[in-house]
N, C-alpha and C positions, 0 to 999 in steps of 0.2 A: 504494500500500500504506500502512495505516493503522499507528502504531504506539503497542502500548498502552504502553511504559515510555517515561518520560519520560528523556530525557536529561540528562548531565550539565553541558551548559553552559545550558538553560531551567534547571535547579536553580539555578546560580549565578548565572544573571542575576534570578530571585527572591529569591535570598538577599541580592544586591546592593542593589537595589529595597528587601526589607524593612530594608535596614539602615541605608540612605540615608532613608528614611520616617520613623523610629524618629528616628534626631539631626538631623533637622531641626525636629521637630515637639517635642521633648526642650530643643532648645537652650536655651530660654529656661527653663528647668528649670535648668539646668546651672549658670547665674551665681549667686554669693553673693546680687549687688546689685538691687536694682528695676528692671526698663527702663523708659522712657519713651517715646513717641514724640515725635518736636518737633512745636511747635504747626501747621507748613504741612502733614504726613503727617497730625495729627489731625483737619485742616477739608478736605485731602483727602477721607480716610475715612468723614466726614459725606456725602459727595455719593457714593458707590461704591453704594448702594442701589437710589437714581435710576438711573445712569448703568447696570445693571445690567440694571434694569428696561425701560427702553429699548432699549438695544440687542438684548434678546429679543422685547420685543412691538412697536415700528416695523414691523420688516422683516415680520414676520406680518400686520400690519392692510395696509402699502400694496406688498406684492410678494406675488405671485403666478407659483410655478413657476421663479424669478429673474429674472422680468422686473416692471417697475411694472403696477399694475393700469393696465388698458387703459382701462376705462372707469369713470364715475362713478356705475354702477348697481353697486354691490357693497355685499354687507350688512357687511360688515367696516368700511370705510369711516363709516357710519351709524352703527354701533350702538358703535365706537368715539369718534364724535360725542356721541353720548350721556351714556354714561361721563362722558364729560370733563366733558362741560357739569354733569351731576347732580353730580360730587365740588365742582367750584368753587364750585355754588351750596350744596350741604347739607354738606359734608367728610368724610363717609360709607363706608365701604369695599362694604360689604356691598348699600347700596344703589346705588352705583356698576356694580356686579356684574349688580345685579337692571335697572337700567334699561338698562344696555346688552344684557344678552338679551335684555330685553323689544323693543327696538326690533330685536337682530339677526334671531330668532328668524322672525316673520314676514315678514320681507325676505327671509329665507333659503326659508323652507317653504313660504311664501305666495306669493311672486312667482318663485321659485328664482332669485335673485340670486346 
């Protein structure tokens, strides 16, 4: 049985949620003074973009299903070859984009890799 009013402890575990939300994201509102971060958190923070980026597209270009790709015919593998090589050589975003489609794209539909 489905029920349409919501109860009162999901109300209070949202109000709890939005309240907790609110003063943490507030906090730095909150002080008279400037914060800072120290310089090891700010050269940190320099590398959280990378490290970001990587750890969402790695596991997509060399695993498949949770296992490592199996073999060495996968257009993933290639056309993330690609990329790479076009950013090193031009520093390019957009063309990085373009040559690695270009090389996934037929590996993919052409050979069904």
């Amino acid at each position: 049985m489905i029920a349409n009013e919501t109860d009162g402890f999901t109300m209070l575990t949202i109000a709890g949620m939005v309240l907790i939300t609110v003063l943490t994201r507030s906090f730095f509102f909150i002080s008279a003074k400037p914060w800072t971060l120290p310089a090891w958190a700010e050269r940190g923070l320099a590398y959280a973009p990378i490290a970001a980026l990587a750890a969402v597209i790695v596991p997509e270009v060399v695993m498949l299903q949770g296992q490592l790709v199996p073999s060495w015919q996968d257009a993933r593998l290639f056309g993330a070859a690609a990329g790479v090589a076009y950013f090193f050589w031009r520093q390019g975003t957009l063309g990085t984009i373009v040559c690695g489609m270009a090389v996934f794209l037929p590996l993919r539909i052409g050979l069904g890799w």
